[in-house]
C-alpha positions as CSV (number, residue, x, y, z in Angstrom):
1,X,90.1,139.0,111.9
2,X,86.6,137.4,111.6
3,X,85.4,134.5,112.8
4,X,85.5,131.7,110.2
5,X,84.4,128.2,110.4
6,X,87.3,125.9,109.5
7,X,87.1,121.9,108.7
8,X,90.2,120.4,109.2
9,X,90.5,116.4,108.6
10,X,92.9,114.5,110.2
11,X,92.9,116.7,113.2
12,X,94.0,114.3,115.8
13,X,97.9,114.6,116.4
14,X,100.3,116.2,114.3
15,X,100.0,119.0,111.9
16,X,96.1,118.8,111.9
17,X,96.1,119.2,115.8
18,X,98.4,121.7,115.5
19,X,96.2,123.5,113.5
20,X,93.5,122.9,115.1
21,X,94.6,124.4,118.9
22,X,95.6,127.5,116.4
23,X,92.6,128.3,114.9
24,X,90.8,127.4,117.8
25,X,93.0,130.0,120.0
26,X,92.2,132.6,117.3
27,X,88.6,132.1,118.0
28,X,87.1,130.4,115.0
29,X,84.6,127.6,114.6
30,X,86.0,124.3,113.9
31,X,84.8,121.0,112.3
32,X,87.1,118.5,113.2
33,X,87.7,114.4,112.1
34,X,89.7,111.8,112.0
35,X,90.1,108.1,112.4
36,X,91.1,108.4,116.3
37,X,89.6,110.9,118.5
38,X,90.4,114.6,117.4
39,X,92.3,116.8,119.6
40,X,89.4,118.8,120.7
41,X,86.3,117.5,122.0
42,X,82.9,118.9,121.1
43,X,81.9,122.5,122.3
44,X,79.6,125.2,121.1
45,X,82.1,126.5,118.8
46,X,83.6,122.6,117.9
47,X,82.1,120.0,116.3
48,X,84.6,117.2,116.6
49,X,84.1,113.6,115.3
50,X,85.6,110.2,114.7
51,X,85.4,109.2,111.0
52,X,87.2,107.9,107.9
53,X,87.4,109.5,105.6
54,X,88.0,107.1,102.3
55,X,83.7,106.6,103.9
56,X,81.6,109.2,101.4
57,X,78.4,109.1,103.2
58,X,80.5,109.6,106.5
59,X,81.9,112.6,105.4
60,X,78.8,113.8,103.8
61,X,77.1,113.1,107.3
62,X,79.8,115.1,108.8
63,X,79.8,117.9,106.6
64,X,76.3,118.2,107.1
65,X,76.5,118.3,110.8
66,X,79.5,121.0,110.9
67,X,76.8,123.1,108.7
68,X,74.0,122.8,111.1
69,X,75.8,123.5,114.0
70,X,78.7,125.8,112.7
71,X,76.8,127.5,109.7
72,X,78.6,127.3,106.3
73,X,82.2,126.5,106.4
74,X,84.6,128.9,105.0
75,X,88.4,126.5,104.6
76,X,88.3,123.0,104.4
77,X,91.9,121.4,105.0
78,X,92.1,118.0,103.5
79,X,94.9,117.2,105.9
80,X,94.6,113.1,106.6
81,X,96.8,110.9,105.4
82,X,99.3,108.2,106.1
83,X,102.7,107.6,105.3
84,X,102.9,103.6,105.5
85,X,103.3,101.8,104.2
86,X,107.4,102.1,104.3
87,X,109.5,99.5,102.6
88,X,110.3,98.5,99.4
89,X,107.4,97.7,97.2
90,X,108.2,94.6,96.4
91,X,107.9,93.7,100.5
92,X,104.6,96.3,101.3
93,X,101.7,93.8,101.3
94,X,99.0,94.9,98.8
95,X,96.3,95.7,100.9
96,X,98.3,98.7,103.0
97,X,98.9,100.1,99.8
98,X,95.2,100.1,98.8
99,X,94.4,101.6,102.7
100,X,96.9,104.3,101.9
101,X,95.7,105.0,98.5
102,X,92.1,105.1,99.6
103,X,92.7,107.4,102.7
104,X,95.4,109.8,100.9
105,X,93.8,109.9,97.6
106,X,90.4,108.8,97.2
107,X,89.7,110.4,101.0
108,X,90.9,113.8,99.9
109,X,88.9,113.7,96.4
110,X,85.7,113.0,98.6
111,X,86.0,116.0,101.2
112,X,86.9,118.1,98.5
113,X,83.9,117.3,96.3
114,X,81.5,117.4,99.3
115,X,83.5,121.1,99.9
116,X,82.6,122.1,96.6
117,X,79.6,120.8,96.5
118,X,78.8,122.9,100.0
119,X,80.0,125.7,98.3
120,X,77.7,125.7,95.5
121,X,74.7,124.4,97.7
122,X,74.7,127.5,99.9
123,X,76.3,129.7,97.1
124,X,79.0,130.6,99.7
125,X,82.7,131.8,99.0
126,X,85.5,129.3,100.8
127,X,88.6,128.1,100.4
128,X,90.0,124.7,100.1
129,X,93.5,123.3,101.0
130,X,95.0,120.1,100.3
131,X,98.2,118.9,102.1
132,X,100.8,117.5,99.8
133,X,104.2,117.2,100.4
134,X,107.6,117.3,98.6
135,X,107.4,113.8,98.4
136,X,104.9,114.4,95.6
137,X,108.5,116.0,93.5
138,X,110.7,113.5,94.0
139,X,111.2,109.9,95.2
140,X,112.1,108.2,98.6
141,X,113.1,105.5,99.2
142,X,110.7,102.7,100.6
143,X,108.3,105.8,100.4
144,X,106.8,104.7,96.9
145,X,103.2,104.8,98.0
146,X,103.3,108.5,99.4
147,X,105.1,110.3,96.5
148,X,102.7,108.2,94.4
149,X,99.7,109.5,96.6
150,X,100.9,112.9,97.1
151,X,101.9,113.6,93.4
152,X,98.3,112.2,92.6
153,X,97.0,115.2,95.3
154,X,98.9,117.8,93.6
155,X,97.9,117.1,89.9
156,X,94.0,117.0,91.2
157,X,94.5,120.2,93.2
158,X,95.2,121.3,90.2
159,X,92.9,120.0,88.2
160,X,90.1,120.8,91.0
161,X,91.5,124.7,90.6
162,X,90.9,124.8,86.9
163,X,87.4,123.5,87.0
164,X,86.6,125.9,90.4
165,X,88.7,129.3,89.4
166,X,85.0,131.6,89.8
């Protein structure tokens, strides 16, 4: 397999760390982010940096910094997200619900238009993947934000798929 340069967001416990230590163990260059430190510090074949991403120039920043370090990135995972809040809506204060909408939405909408947007920029073939969940099929309960958000990711992946099929 060649070496590939891979962005993946939210990359600092979980399934994005996960995937990071996996790519990185098969070799490839990684662009890594999230709110808390990522699992791998910096390195010649690592760019790694503390963002948030609902912050578009941040992202753009960081794109743009994985590009001149790592050369043109080849998958971008759109993997941050949060589950809170939990609870019944009528308890979840309004202003977790906006934090959660922002980051697991309005977050993934920005890295994949800055993606795209790379993409075109440096007329380069890539793939983009955007972590949803089943939530986004059917409700849980206390869950109402995330199978909002996630059902929101799924129809724009779609949407996004339509408009970028070439």
């Amino acid at each position: 397999m060649s070496q590939k340069t891979i962005v993946i967001t939210g990359a600092s416990r979980g399934l994005g760390a996960g995937m990071a230590k996996t790519f990185a163990a098969l070799g490839h260059r990684l662009g890594l982010c999230s709110r808390t430190e990522p699992i791998l510090p910096c390195s010649s074949e690592i760019h790694s940096q503390t963002l948030n991403v609902t912050d578009f120039q941040e992202l753009d920043d960081f794109i743009q910094a994985t590009h001149a370090k790592l050369g043109p990135i080849d998958l971008w995972i759109n993997n941050a997200g949060l589950l809170g809040p939990i609870g019944p809506l009528r308890e979840v204060d309004h202003r977790s619900i906006k934090q959660h909408m922002d980051t697991n939405v309005l977050g993934l909408i920005y890295g994949s238009q800055l993606y795209v947007r790379h993409l075109h920029d440096q007329n380069h073939q890539g793939a983009l993947i955007n972590i949803s969940s089943g939530a986004a099929r059917g409700g849980y309960f206390g869950w109402t934000s995330y199978c909002a958000s996630k059902a929101a990711v799924d129809n724009f992946t779609q949407a996004l798929a339509l408009e970028e099929k070439d």
